[in-house]
C-alpha positions in Angstrom: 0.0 0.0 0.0 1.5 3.5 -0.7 1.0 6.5 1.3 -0.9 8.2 -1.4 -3.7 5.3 -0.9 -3.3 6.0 3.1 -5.6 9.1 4.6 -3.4 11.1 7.0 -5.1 11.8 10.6 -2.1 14.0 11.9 -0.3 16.4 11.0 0.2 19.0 8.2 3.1 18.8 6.8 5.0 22.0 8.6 6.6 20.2 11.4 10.9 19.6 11.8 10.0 16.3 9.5 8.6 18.6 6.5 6.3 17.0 4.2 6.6 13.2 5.2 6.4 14.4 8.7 6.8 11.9 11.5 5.3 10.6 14.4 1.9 10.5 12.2 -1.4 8.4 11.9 -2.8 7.5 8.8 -6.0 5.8 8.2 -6.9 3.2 6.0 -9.5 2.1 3.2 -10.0 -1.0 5.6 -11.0 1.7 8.8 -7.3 0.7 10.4 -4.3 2.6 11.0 -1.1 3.3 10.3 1.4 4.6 12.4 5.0 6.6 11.9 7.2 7.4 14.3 10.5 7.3 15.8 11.9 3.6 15.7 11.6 2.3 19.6 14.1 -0.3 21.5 12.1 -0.9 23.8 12.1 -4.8 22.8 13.2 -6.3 19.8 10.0 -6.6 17.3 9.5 -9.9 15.0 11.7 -9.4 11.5 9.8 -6.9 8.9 8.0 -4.8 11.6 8.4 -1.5 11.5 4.8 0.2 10.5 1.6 -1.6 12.7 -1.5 -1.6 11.2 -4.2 -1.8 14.1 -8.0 -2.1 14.1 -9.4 1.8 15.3 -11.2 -0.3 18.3 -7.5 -0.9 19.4 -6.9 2.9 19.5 -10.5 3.7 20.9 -9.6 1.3 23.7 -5.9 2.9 24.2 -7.3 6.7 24.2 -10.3 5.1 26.9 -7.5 4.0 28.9 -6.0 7.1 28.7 -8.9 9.0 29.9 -8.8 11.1 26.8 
């Protein structure tokens, strides 16, 4: 999928990341996401991670438990 095809939630293109501008969230065709941001070592992810895709319940439930 390219990130013409992707609908971008966050973000508009001013920032210190310019145009592709990072951390983002994009949304798909599908209703997930996709989300760009600095690469984390906080554990070691499975080979070809690097974007996550997630269902927009997963994100509803994360901003819940956030109290936002």
């Amino acid at each position: 999928m390219a990130r013409e095809e992707l609908t971008r939630l966050t973000g508009n293109g001013n920032g210190e990341c310019g145009e592709d501008g990072c951390p983002n969230v994009y949304r798909t065709e599908r209703g997930t996401f996709v989300v760009q941001g600095d690469v984390s070592d906080a554990f070691a992810p499975q080979p070809g991670e690097g974007l996550v895709e997630i269902p927009e319940s997963v994100l509803r439930e994360a901003f819940r438990a956030l109290g936002w």
